[in-house]
C-alpha positions in Angstrom: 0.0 0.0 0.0 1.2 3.6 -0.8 2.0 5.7 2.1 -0.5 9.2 1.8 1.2 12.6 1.3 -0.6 16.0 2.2 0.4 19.3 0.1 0.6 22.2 2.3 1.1 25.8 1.1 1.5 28.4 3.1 -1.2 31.1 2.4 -0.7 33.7 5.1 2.2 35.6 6.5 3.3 34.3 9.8 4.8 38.0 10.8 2.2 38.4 13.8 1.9 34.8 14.8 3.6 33.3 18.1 6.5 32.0 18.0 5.6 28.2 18.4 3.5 28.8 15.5 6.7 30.1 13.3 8.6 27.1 14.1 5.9 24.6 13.2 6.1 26.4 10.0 9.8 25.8 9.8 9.7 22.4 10.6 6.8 22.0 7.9 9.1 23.2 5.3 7.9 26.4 4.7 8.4 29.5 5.3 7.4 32.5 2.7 3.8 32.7 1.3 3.0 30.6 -1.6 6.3 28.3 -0.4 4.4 24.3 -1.2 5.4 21.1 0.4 4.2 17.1 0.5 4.8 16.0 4.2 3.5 12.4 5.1 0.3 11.7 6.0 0.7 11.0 9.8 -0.7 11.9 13.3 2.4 14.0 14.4 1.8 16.0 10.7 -1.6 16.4 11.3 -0.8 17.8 15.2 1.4 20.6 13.4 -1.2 21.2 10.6 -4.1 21.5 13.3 -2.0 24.3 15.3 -1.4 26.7 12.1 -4.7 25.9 10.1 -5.3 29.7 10.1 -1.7 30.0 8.1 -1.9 26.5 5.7 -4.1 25.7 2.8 -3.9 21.0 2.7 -4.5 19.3 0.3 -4.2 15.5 0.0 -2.0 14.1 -3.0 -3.2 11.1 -5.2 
């Protein structure tokens, strides 16, 4: 069975978020608006993208 990948852009600037929330970013792989990414689909992923939904766009991958 294929392992699941999400595709996360970024959609909103994280220049007034907390500081946790910049770092979750990081570790996402993004950073800059419009920056893209494919993380695995996992609880740990899904913890990170839960705590910046208000900065992230998902999207799963086929």
């Amino acid at each position: 069975m294929a392992k699941s990948e999400l595709k996360v852009r970024q959609v909103r600037s994280h220049i007034t978020s907390k500081q946790e929330h910049v770092a979750t970013l990081r570790a996402l792989g993004l950073g800059k608006i419009n920056s893209c990414t494919r993380v695995p689909d996992n609880e740990a992923v899904r913890g990170m993208l839960s705590a910046v939904r208000h900065l992230v766009e998902v999207t799963p991958v086929e």
